[in-house]
PQR file with spaces between the fields and no chain letter, atoms N, CA, C, O and H, PARSE charges and radii, in Angstrom:
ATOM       1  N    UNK     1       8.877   13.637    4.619 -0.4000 1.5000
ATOM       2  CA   UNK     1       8.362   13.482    5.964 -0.0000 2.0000
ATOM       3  C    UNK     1       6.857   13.726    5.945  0.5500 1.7000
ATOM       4  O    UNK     1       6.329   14.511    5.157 -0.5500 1.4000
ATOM       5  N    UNK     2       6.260   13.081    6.766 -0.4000 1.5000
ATOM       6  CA   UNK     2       5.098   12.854    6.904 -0.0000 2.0000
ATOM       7  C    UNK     2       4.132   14.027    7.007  0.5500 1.7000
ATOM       8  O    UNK     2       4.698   14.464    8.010 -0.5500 1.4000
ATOM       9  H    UNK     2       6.689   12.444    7.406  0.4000 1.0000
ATOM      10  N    UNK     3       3.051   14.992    6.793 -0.4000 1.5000
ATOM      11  CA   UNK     3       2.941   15.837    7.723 -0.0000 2.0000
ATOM      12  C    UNK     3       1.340   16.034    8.562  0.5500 1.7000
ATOM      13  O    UNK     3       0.908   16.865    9.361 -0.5500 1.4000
ATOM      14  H    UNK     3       2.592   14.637    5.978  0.4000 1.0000
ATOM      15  N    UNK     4       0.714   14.691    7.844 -0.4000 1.5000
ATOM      16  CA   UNK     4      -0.662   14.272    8.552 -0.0000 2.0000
ATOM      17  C    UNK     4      -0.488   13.929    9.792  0.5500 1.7000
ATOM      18  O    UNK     4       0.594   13.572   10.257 -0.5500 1.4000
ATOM      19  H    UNK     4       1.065   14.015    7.195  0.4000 1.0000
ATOM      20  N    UNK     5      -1.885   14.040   10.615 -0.4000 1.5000
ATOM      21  CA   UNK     5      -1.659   13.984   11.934 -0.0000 2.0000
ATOM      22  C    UNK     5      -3.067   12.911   12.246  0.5500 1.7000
ATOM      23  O    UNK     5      -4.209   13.166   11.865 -0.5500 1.4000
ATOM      24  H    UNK     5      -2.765   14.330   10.238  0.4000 1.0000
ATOM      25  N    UNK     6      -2.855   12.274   12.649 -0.4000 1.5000
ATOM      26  CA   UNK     6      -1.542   11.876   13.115 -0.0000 2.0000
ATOM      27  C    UNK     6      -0.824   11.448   11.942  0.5500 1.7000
ATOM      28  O    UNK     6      -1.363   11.547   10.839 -0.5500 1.4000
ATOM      29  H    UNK     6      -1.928   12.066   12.959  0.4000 1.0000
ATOM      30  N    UNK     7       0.500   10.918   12.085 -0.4000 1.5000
ATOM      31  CA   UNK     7       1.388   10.701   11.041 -0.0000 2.0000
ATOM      32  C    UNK     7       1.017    9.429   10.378  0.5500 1.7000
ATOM      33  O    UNK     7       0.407    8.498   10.904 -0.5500 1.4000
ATOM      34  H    UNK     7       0.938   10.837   12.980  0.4000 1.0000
ATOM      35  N    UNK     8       1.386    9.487    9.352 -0.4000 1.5000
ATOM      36  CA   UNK     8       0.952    7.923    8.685 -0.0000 2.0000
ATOM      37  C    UNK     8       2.015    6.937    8.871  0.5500 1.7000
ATOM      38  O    UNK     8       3.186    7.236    9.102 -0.5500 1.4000
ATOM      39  H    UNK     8       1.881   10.243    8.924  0.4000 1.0000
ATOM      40  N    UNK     9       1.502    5.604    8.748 -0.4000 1.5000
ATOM      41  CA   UNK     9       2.474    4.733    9.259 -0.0000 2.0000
ATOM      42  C    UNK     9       4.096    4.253    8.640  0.5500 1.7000
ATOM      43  O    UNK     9       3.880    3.995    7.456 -0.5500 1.4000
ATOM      44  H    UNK     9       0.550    5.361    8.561  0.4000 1.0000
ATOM      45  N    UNK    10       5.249    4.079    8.856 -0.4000 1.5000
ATOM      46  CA   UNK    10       6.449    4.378    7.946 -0.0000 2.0000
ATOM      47  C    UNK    10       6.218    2.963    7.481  0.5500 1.7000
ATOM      48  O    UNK    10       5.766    2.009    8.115 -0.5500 1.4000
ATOM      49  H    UNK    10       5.424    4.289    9.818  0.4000 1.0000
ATOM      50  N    UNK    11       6.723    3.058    5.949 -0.4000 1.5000
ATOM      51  CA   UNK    11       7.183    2.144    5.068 -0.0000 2.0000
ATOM      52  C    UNK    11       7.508    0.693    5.795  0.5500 1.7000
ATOM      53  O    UNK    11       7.068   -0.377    5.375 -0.5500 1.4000
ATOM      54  H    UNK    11       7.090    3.833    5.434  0.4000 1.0000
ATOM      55  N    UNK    12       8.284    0.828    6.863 -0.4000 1.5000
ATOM      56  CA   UNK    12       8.419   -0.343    7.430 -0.0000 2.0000
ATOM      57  C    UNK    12       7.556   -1.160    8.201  0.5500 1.7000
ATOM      58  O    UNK    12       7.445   -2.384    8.260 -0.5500 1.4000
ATOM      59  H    UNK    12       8.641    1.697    7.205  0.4000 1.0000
ATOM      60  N    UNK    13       7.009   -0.304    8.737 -0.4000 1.5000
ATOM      61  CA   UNK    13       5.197   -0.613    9.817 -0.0000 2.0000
ATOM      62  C    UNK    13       4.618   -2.195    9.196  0.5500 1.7000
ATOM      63  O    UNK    13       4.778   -2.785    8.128 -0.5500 1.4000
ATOM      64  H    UNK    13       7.099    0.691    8.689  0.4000 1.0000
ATOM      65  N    UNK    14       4.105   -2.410   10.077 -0.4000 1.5000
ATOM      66  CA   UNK    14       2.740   -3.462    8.965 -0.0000 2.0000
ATOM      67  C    UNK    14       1.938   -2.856    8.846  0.5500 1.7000
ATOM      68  O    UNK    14       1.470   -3.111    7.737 -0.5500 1.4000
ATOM      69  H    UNK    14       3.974   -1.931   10.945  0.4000 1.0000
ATOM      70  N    UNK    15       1.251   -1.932    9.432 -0.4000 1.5000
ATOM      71  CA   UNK    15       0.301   -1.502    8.849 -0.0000 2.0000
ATOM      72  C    UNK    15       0.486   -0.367    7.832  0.5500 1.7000
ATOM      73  O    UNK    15      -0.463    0.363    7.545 -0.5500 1.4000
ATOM      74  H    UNK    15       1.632   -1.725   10.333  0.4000 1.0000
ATOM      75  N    UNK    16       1.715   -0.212    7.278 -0.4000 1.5000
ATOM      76  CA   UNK    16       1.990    0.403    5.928 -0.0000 2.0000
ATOM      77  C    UNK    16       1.253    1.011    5.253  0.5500 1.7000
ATOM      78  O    UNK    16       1.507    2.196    5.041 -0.5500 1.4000
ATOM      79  H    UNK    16       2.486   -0.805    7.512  0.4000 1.0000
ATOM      80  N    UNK    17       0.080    0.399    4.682 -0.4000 1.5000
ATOM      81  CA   UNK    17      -1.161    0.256    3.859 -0.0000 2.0000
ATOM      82  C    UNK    17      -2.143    1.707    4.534  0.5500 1.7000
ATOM      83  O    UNK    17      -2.979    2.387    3.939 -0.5500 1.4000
ATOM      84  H    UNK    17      -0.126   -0.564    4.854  0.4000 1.0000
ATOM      85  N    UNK    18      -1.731    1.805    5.737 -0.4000 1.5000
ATOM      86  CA   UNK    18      -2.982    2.564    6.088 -0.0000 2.0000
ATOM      87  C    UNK    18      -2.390    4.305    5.867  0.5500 1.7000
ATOM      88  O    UNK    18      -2.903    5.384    6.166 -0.5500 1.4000
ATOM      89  H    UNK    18      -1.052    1.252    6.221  0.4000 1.0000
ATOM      90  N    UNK    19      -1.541    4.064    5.434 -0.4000 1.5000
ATOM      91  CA   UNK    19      -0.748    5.831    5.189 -0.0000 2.0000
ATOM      92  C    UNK    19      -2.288    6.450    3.655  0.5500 1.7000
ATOM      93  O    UNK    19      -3.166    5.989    2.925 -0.5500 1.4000
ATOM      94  H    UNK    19      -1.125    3.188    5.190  0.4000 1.0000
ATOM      95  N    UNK    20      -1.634    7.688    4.040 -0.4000 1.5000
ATOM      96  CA   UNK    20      -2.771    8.378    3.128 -0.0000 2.0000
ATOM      97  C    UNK    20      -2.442    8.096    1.503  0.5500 1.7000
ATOM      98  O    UNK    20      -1.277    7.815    1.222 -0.5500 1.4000
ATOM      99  H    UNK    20      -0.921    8.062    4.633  0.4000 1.0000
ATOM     100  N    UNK    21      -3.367    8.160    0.506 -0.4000 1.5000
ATOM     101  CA   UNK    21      -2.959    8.108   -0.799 -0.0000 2.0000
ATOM     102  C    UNK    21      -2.614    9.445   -1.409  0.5500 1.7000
ATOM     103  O    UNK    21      -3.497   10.286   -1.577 -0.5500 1.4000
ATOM     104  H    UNK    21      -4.314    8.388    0.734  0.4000 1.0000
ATOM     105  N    UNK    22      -1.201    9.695   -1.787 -0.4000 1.5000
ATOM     106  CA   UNK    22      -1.417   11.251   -2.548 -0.0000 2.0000
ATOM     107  C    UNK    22      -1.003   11.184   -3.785  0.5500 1.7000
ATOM     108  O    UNK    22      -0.840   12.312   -4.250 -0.5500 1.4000
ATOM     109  H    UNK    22      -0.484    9.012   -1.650  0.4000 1.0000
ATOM     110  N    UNK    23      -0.714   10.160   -4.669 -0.4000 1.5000
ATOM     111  CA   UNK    23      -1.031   10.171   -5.898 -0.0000 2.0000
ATOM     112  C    UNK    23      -1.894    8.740   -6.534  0.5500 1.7000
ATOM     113  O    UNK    23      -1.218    7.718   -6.650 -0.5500 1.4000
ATOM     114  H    UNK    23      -0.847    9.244   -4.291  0.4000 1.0000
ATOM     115  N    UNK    24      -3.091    8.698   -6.858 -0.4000 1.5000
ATOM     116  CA   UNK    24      -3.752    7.772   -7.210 -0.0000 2.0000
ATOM     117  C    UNK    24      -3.916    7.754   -9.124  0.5500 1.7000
ATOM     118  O    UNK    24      -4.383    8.637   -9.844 -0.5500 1.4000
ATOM     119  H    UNK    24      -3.640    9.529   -6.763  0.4000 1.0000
ATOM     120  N    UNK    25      -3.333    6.399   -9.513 -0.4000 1.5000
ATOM     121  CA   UNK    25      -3.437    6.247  -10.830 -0.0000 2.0000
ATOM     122  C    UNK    25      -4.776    5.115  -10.928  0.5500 1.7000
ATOM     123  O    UNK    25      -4.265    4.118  -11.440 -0.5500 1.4000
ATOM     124  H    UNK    25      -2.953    5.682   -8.928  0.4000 1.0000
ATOM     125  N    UNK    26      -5.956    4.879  -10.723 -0.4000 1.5000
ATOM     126  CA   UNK    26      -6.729    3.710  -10.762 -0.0000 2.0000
ATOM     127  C    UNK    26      -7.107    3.059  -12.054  0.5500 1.7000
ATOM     128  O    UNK    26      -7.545    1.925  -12.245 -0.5500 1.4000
ATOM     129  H    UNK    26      -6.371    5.689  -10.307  0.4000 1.0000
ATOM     130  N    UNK    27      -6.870    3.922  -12.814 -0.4000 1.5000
ATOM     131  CA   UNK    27      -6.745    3.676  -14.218 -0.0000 2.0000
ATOM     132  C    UNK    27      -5.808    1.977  -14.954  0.5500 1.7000
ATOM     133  O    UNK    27      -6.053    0.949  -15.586 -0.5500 1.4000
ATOM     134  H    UNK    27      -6.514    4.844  -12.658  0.4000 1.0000
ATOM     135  N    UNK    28      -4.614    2.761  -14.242 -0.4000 1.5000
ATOM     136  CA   UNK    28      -3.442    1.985  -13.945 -0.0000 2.0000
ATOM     137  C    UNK    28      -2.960    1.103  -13.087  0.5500 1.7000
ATOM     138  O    UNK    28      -1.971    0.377  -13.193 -0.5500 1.4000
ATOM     139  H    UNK    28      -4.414    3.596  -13.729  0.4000 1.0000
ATOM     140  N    UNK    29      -3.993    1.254  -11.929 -0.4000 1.5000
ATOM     141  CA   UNK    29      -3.908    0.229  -10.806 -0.0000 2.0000
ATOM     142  C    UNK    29      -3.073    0.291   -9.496  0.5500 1.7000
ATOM     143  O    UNK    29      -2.782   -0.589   -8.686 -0.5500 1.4000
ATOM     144  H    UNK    29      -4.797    1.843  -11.843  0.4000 1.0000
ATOM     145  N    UNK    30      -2.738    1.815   -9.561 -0.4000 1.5000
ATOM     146  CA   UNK    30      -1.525    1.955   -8.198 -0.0000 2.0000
ATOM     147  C    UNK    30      -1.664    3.333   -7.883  0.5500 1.7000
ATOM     148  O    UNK    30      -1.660    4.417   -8.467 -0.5500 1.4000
ATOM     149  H    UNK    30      -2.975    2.530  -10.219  0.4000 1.0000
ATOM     150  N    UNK    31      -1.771    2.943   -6.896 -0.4000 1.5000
ATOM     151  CA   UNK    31      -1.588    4.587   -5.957 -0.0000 2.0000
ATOM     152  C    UNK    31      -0.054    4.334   -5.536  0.5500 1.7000
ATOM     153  O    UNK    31       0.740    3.396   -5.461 -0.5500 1.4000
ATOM     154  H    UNK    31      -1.774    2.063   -6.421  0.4000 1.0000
ATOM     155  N    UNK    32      -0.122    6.266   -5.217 -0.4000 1.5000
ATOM     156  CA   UNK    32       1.430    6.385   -4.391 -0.0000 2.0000
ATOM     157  C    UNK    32       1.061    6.675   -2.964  0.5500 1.7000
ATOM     158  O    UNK    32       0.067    7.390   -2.839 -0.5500 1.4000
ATOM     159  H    UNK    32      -0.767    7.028   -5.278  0.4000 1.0000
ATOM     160  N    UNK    33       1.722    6.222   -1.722 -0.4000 1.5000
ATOM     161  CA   UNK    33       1.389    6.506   -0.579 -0.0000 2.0000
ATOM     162  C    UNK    33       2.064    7.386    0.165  0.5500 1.7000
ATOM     163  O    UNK    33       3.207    7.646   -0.211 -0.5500 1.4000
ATOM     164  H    UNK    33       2.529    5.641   -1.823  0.4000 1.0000
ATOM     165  N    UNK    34       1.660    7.902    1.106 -0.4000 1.5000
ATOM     166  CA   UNK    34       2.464    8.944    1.704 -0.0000 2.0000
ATOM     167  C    UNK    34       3.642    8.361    1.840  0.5500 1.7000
ATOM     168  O    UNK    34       4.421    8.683    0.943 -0.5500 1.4000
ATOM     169  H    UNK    34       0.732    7.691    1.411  0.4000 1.0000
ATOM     170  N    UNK    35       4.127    7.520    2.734 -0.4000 1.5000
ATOM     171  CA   UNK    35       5.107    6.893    3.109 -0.0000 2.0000
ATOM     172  C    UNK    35       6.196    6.287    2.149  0.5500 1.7000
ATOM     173  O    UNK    35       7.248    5.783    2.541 -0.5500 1.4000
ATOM     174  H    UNK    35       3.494    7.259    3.462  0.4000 1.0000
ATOM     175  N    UNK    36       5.703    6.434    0.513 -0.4000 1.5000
ATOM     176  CA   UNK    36       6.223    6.077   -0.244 -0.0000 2.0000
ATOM     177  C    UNK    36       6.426    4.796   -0.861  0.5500 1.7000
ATOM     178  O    UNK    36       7.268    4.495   -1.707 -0.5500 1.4000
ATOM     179  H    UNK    36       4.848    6.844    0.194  0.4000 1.0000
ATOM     180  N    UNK    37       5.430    3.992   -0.256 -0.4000 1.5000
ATOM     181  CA   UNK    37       5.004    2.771   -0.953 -0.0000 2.0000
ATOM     182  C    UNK    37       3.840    3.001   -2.214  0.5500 1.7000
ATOM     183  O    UNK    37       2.864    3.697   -2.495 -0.5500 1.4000
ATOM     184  H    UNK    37       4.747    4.237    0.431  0.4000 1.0000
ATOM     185  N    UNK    38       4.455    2.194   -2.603 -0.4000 1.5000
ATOM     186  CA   UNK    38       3.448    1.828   -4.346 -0.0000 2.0000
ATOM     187  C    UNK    38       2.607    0.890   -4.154  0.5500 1.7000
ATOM     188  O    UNK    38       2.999   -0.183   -4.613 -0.5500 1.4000
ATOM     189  H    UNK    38       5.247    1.628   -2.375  0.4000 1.0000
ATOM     190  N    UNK    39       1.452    0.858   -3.584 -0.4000 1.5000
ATOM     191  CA   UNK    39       0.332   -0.390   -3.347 -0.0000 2.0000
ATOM     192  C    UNK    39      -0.153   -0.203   -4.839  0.5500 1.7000
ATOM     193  O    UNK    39      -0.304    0.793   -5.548 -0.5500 1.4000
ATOM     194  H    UNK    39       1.134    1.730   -3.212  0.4000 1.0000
ATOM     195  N    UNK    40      -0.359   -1.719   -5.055 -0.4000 1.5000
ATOM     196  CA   UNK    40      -1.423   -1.990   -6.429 -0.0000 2.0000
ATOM     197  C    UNK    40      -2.499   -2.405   -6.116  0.5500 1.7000
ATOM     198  O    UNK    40      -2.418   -2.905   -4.994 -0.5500 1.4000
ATOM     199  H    UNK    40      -0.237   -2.528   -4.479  0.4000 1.0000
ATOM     200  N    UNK    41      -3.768   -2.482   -6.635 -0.4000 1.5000
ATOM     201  CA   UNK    41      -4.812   -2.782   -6.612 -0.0000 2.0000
ATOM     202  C    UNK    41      -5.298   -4.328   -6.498  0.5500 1.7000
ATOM     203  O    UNK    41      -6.479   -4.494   -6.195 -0.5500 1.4000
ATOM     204  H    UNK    41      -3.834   -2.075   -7.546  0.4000 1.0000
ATOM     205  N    UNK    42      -4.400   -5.594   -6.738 -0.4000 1.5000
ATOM     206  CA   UNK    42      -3.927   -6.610   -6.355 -0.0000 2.0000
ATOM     207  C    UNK    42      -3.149   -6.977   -4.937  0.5500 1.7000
ATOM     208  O    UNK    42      -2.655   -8.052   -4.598 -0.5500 1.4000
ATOM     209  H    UNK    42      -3.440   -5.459   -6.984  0.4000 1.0000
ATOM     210  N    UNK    43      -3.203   -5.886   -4.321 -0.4000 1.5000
ATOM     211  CA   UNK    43      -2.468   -5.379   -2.648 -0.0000 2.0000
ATOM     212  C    UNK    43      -1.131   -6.070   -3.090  0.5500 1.7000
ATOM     213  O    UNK    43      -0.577   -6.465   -2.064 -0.5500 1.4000
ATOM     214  H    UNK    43      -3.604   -5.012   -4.596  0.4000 1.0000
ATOM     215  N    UNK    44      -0.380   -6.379   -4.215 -0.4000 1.5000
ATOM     216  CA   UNK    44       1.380   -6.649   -4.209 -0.0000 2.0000
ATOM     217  C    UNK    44       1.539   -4.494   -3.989  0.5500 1.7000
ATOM     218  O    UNK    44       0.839   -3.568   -4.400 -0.5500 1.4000
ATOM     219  H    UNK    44      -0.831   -6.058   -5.048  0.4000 1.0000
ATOM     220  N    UNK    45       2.832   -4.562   -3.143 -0.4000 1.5000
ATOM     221  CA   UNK    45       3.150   -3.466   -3.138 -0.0000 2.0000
ATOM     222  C    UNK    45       5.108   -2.969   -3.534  0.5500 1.7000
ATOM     223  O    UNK    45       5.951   -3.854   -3.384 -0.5500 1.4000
ATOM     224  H    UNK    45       3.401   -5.314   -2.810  0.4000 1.0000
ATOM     225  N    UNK    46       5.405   -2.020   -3.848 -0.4000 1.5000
ATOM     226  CA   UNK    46       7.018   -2.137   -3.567 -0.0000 2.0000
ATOM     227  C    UNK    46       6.976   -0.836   -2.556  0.5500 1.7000
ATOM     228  O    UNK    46       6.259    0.156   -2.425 -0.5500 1.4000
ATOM     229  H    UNK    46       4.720   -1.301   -3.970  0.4000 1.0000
ATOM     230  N    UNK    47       8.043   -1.342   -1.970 -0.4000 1.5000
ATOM     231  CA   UNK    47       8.531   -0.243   -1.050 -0.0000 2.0000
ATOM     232  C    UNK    47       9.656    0.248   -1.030  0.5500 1.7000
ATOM     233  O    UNK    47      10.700   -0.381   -1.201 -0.5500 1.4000
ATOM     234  H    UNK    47       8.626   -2.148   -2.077  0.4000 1.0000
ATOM     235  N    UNK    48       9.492    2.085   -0.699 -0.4000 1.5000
ATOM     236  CA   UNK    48      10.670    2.943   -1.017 -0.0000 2.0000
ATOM     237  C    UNK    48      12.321    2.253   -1.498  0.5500 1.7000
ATOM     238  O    UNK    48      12.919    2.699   -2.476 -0.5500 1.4000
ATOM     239  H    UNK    48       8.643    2.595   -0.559  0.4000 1.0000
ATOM     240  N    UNK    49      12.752    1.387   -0.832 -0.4000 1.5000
ATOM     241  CA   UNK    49      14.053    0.583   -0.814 -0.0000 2.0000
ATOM     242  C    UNK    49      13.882   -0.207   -1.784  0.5500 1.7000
ATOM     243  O    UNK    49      14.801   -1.025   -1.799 -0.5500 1.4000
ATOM     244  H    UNK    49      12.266    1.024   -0.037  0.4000 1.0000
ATOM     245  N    UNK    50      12.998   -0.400   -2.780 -0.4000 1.5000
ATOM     246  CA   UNK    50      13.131   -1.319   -3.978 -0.0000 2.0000
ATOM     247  C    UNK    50      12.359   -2.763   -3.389  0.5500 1.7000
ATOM     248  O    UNK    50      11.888   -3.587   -4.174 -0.5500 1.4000
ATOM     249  H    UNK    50      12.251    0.265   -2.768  0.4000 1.0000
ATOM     250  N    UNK    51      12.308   -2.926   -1.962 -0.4000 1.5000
ATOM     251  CA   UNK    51      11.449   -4.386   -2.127 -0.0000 2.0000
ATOM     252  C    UNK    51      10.337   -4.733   -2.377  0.5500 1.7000
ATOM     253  O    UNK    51       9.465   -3.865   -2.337 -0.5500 1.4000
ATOM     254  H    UNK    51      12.690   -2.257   -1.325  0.4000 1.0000
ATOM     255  N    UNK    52      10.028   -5.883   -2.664 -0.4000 1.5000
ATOM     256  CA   UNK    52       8.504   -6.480   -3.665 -0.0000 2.0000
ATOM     257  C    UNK    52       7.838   -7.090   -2.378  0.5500 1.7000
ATOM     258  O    UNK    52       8.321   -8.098   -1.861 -0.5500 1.4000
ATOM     259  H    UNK    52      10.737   -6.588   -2.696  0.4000 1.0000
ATOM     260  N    UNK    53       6.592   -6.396   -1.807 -0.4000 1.5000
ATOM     261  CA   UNK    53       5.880   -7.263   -1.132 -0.0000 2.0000
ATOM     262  C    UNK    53       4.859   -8.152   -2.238  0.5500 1.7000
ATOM     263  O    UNK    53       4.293   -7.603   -3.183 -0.5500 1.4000
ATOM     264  H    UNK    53       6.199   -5.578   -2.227  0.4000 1.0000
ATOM     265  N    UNK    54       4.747   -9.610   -1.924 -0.4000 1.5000
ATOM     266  CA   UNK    54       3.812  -10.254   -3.181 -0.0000 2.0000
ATOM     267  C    UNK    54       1.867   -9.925   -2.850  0.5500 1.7000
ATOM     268  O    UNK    54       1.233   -9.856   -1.797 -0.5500 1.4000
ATOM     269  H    UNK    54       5.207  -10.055   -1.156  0.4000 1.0000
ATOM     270  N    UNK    55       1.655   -9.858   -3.588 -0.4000 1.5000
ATOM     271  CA   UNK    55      -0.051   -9.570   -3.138 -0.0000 2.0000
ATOM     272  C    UNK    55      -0.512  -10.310   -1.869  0.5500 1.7000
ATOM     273  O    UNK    55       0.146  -11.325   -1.639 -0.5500 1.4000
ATOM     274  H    UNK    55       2.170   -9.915   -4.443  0.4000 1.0000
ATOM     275  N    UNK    56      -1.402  -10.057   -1.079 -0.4000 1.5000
ATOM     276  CA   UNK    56      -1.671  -10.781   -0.012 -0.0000 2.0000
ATOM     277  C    UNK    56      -3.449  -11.067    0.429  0.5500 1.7000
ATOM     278  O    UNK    56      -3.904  -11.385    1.527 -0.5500 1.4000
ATOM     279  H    UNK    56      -1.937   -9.233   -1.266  0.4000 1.0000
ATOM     280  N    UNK    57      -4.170  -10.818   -0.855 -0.4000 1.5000
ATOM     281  CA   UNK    57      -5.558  -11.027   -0.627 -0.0000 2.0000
ATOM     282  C    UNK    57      -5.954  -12.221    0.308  0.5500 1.7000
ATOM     283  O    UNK    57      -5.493  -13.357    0.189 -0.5500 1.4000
ATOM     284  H    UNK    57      -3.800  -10.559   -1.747  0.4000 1.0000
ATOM     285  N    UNK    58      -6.784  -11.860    1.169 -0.4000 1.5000
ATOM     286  CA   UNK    58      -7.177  -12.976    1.837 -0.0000 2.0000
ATOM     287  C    UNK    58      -8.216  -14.397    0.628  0.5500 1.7000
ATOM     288  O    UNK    58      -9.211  -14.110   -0.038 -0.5500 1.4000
ATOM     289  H    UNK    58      -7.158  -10.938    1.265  0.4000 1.0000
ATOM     290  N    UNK    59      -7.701  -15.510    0.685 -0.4000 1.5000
ATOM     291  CA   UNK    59      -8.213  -16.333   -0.462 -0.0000 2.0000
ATOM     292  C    UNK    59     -10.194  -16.562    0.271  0.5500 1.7000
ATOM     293  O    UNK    59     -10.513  -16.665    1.455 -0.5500 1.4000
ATOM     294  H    UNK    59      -6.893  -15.743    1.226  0.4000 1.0000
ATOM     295  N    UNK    60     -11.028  -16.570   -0.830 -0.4000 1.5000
ATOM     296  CA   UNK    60     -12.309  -16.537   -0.421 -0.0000 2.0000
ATOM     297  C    UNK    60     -12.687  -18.035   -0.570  0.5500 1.7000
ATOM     298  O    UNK    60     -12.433  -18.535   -1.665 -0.5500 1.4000
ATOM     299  H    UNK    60     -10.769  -16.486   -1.792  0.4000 1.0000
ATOM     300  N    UNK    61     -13.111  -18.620    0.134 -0.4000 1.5000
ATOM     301  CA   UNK    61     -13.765  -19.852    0.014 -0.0000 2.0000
ATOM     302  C    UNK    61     -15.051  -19.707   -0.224  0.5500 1.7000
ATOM     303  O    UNK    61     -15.857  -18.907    0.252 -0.5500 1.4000
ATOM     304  H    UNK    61     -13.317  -18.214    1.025  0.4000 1.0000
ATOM     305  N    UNK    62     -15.162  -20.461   -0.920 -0.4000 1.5000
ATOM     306  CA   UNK    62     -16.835  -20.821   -1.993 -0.0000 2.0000
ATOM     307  C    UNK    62     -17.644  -22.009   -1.122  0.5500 1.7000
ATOM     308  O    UNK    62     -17.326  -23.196   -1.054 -0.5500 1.4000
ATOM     309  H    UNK    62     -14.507  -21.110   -1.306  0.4000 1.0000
ATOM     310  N    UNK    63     -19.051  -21.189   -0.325 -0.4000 1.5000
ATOM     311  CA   UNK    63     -20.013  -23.038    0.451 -0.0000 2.0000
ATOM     312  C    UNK    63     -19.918  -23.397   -0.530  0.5500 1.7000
ATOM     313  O    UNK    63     -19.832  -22.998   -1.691 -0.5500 1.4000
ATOM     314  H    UNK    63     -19.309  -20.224   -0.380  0.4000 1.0000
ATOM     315  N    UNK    64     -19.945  -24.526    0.212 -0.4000 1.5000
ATOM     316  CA   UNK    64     -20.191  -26.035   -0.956 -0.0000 2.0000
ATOM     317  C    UNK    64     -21.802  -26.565   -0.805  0.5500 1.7000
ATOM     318  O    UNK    64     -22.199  -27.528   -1.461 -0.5500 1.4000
ATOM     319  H    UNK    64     -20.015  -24.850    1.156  0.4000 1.0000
């Protein structure tokens, strides 16, 4: 359970992502989040229940 205040957002939220980091591997490319999601540094994440969110970078367009 959560115990930041305010609380961080649950696993299911969309805004997921914004929960606090309390174990960071950057080395390795993944933090652990409060909420218990595994964000990677590629933003693919899994969440507590085993599912695979796929990365979701916004794609950058290059002027021409």
């Amino acid at each position: 359970m959560c115990q930041h205040q305010p609380q961080c957002p649950p696993a299911d939220s969309p805004d997921r992502e914004a929960a606090h980091v309390v174990a960071a591997h950057p080395e390795q490319g993944w933090s652990l989040l409060c909420n218990g999601v595994v964000l990677f540094e590629d933003t693919g994440e899994i969440l507590p229940d085993g599912r695979l969110i796929a990365p979701h970078r916004p794609r950058v367009r290059l002027a021409a």
